[in-house]
N, C-alpha and C positions, 0 to 999 in steps of 0.2 A: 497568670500564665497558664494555659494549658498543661496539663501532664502529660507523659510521656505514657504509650503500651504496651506489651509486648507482644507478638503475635510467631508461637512455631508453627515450624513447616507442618502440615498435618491439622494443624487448625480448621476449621470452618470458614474462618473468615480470609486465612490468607490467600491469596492473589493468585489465582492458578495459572498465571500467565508465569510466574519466577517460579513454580513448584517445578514448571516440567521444563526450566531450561539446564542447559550443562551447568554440573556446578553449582546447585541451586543453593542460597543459603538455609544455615539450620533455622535460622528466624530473623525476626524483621523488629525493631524499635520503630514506632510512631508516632508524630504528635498532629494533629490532625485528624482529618477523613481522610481515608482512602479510595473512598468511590465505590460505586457500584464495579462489579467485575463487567457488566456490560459497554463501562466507558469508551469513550474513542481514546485513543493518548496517542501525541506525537511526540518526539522528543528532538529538541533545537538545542544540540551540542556546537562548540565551537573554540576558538583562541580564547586567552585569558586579553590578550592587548591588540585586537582588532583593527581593522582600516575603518576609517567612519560611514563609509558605502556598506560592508560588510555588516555594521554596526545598526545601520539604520533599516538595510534589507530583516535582518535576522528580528529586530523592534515590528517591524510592519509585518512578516509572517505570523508569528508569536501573536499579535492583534485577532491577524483577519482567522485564521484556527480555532483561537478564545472564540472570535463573535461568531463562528460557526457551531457552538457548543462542542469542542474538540480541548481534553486539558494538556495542556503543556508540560512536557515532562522535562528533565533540565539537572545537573549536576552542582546547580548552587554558586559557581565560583563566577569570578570579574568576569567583566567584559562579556562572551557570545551570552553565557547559559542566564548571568544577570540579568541582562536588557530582556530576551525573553520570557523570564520567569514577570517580572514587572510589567511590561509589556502586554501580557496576560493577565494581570492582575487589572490595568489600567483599562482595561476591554472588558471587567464585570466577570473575567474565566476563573477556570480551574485551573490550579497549574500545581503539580509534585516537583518537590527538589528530594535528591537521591543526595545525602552528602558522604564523602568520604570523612566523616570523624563521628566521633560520636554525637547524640543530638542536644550535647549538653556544652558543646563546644562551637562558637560561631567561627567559620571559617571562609572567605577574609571576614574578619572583624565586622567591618564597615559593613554586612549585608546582616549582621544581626537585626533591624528595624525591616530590612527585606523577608528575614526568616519568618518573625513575628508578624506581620503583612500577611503573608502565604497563609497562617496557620486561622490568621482571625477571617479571611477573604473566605475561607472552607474547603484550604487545601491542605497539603501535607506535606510535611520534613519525614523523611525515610534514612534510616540506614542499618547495615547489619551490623553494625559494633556498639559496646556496649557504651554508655555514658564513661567520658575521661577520655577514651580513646582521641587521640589528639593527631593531626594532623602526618601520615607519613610519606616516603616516595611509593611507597604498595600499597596504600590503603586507598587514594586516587585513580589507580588502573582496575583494582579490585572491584571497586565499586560498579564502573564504569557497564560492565553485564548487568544491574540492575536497571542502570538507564534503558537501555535497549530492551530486557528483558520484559518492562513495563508498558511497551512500546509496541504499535502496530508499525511503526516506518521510523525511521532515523533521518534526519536532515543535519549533513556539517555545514555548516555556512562560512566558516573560517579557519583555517588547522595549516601548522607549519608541516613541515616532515616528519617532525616528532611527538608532535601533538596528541594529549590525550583522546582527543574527540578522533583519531585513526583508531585507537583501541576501542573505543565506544563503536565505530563501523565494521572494526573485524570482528566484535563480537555479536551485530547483531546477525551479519554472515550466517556465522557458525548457528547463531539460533535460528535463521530462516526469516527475519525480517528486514524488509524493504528496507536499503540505500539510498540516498539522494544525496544530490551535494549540488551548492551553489556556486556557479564560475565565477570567475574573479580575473581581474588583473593579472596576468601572469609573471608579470613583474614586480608582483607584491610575498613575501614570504609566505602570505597566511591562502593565498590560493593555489599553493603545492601540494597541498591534502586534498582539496576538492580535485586538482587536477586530477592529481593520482586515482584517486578514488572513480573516476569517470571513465579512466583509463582499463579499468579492473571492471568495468560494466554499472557504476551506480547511476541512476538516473539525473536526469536533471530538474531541480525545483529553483525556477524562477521566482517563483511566489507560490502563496497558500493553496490557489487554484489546482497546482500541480499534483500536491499534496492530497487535499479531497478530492479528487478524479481518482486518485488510488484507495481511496475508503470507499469512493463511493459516494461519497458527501458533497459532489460540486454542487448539486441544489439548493443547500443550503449560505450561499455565498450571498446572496440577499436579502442581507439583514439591516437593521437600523444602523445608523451613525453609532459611534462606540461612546459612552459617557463620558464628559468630560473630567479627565483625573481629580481627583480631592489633594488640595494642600490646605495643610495648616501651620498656626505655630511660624515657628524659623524661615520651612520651607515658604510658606505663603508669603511672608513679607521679603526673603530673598528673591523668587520668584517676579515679585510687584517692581522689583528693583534691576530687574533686566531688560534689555530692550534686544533692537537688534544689531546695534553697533558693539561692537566688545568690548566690556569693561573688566577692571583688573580687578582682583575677590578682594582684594582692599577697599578699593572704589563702591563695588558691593556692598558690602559690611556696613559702611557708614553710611550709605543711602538707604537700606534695611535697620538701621538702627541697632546691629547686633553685634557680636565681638568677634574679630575675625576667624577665629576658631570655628563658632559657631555660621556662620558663614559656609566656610569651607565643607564642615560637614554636611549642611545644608544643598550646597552648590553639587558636592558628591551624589547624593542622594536625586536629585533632579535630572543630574543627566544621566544616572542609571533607569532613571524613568524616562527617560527621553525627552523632556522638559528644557535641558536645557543644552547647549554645546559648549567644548572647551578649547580655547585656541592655544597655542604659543605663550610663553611667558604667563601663567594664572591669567590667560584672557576669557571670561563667558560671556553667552547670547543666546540669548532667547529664543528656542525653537518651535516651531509651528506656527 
């Protein structure tokens, strides 16, 4: 396992992009690379429990970004910032997760194999608290200026009314970098954030195209086919055992040869990659 670093403000090497926003932290824990200061970074915040359009848009931005050599910046937790961060991984990118705990604490659990991913791909686990620091209601809003702060543009792709990823866009406001927000159903809870945010002048990013037009990087959108994801282990014989009719992770399991536990975890792990889909009742199938 990697170890962890420390970096104060004032350092050489830390981020001059968080030195000079409001509020800057005193110093940064990392495990990972951090990048060069010349990076691109976008940052794909969003809902913890997404609509699957939302879910799928926010996977295929987070893609095409990575295969424009742009890293993915992202908050670490279920649902929007997950699928992004892997998403970007699964594209050969870079991608930072900013967590709100310490870096010694996986938070949800389930993206522990996500964290370790990030770190071996040749990204980074970031946060300002120290090891132990454990998950709180302040330490998630808190954080959330580091997202942004690392960040040339913000994109919400999903946010209720009260949604962290609104704190993620008023803060990059206050520090002066680019909004975007993706439309949605309006009849759906998770595109009252977007709306609103549209409403308040954020731009709109359909897709990644929208995004590099505002770096400056739309020429770069022509690039090869993205590699096809790596499974192994669990996930490869779950995986083999999918089709595209739905089957129920029991069904799974025994067609995989594994135990339904392990299964599950597997199954989990797959469609945070986008691999694979979940219906109704533990129903999966096969995506792409």
């Amino acid at each position: 396992m990697d170890s962890a670093w420390t970096l104060q403000r004032g350092d050489d090497r830390f981020p001059p992009r968080l030195a000079a926003i409001p509020e800057p932290p005193g110093g940064l824990r990392v495990r990972g690379a951090l990048g060069p200061d010349s990076e691109r970074r976008v940052a794909v915040v969003g809902m913890r429990h997404p609509d699957p359009y939302g879910l799928d848009v926010a996977r295929e931005i987070a893609r095409d970004l990575a295969r424009a050599g742009v890293c993915v910046v992202s908050g670490g937790a279920e649902g929007i910032d997950g699928a992004a961060h892997a998403a970007a991984l699964d594209a050969g990118g870079r991608t930072i997760a900013v967590l709100g705990t310490g870096l010694d604490v996986a938070y949800p659990a389930a993206h522990r194999p996500l964290f370790e991913r990030i770190v071996a791909s040749g990204g980074a686990l970031v946060s300002e608290y120290e090891d132990g620091q454990r998950g709180e209601r302040w330490t998630f809003p808190k954080r959330n200026r580091l997202v942004s702060g690392m960040s040339e543009a913000v994109l919400v792709v999903r946010a209720g009314e009260r949604s962290g990823a609104l704190i993620t866009a008023a803060w990059a406001r206050r520090q002066g970098v680019p909004v975007f927000a993706l439309p949605g159903d309006v009849r759906l809870e998770g595109s009252a954030g977007p709306l609103a945010l549209l409403r308040q002048g954020a731009r709109v990013a359909a897709s990644a195209r929208d995004l590099l037009e505002a770096l400056g990087l739309a020429g770069q959108l022509s690039l090869p086919a993205a590699p096809e994801p790596e499974v192994d282990g669990d996930e490869a014989a779950v995986l083999a055992a999918l089709g595209r009719v739905p089957r129920h992770a029991d069904e799974v399991a025994r067609a995989a040869g594994v135990t339904p536990a392990a299964a599950m975890s597997a199954l989990l792990v797959l469609e945070l990659r986008g691999l694979c889909e979940q219906r109704p009742g533990h129903l999966f199938l096969r995506r792409g």
